[in-house]
N, C-alpha and C positions, 0 to 999 in steps of 0.2 A: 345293067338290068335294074329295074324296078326294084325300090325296097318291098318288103310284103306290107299289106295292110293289117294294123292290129284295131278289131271289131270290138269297142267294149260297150256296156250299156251306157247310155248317159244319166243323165240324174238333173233336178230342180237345179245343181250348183252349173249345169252345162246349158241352162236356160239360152243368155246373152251369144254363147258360140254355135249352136244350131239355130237362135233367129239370124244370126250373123250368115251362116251360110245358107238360108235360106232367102233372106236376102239378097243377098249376093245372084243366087240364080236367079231371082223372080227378075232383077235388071237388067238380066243380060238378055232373058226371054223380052222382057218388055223394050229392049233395044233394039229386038228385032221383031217386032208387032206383034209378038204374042201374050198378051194379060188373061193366060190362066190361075195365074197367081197375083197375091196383090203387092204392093211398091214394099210395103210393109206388111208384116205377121202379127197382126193381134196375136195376144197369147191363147186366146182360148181354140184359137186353130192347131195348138201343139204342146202345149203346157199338159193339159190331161193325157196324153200319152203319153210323155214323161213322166210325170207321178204314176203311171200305171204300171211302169216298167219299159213299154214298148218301145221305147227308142233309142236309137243306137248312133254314135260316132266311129266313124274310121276313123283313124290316124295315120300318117305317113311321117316316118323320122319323128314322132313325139308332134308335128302339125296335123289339128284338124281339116282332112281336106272333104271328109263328104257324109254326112246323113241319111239315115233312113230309118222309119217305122214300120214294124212287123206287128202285124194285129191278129187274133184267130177269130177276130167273126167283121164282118163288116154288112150289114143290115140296111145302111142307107141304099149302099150303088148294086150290091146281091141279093138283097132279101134275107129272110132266113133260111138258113142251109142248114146240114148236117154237119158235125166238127172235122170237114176234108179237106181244109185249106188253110193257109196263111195268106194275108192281105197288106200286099206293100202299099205305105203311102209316102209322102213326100219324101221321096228319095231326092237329095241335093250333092250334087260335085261341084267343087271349087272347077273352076274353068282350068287351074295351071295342074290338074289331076285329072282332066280329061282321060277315059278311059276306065275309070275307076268306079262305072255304073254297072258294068256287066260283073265285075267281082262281086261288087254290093250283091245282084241278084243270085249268081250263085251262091253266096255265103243264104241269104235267105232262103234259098232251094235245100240246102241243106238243114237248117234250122225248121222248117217243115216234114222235112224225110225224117230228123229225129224225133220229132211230134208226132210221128207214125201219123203222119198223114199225106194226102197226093197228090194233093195240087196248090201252086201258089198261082196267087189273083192279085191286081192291080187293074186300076182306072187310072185313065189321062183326058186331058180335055179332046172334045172331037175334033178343034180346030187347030191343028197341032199337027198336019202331015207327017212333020219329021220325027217326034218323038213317036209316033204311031209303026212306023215305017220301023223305028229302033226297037222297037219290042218284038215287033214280028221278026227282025232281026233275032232276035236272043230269043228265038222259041215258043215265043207265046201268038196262042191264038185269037184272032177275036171273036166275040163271044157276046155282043149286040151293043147297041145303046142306052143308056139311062141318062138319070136326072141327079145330082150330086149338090144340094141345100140353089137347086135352081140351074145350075151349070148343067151342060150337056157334056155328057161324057161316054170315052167311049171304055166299055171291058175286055181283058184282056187274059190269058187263061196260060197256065204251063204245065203239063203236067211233072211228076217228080220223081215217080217211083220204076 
């Protein structure tokens, strides 16, 4: 049986190990022809939500295996809303932790419910069958198309309460 995942925030000092895993998935994506993400992660793609608080590493056994950002407004890919969601963004698994995206999301489904609020949102690129396909797997709806600093992307909706 799987050890459990321990969720803590990361910090400026966790900089090097979520571009690391970030990394890490954009190649694996871009090994198999999808460049929604780039080869590399300037920092200004992920740096400010770290200083903001927003993001988080999993650990397994004391190893980082996977990333994700929890936001409560996202304005580019939603608009302006009323304060009723949380917004995941580059959520990253090490490939040999496979599996370990759906926990991430529920850990953020909870982290929303205790924000007393009802739904959790995320965007993914539109050209992305398969990760499309995984969401709607794990509950979430879609919820139309937009435009994400130019990319086309598609929204995805869960509800939580």
């Amino acid at each position: 049986m799987p050890v459990a995942l321990d969720i803590n925030p990361a910090t400026l000092d966790d900089a090097d190990t979520v571009r690391s895993l970030l990394g890490e998935v954009s190649e694996w994506l871009i090994a198999r022809g999808l460049r929604q993400w780039p080869a590399e992660f300037p920092d200004e793609w992920f740096v400010p939500a770290l200083e903001a608080g927003h993001t988080w590493l999993a650990h397994r056994d004391r190893e980082p295996v996977a990333t994700i950002t929890l936001q409560w407004d996202d304005e580019v890919v939603w608009g302006v809303r009323p304060p009723d969601a949380g917004y995941v963004h580059r959520l990253a698994v090490r490939r040999a932790a496979a599996g370990v995206g759906r926990e991430l999301l529920d850990w953020a489904a909870d982290q929303v419910r205790a924000a007393e609020r009802t739904h959790l949102r995320l965007d993914c690129w539109r050209e992305n069958p398969g990760l499309r396909s995984y969401y709607e797997s794990s509950g979430f709806e879609y919820r139309g198309d937009a435009e994400e600093w130019g990319w086309p992307v598609s929204r995805y909706e869960r509800r939580v309460t």
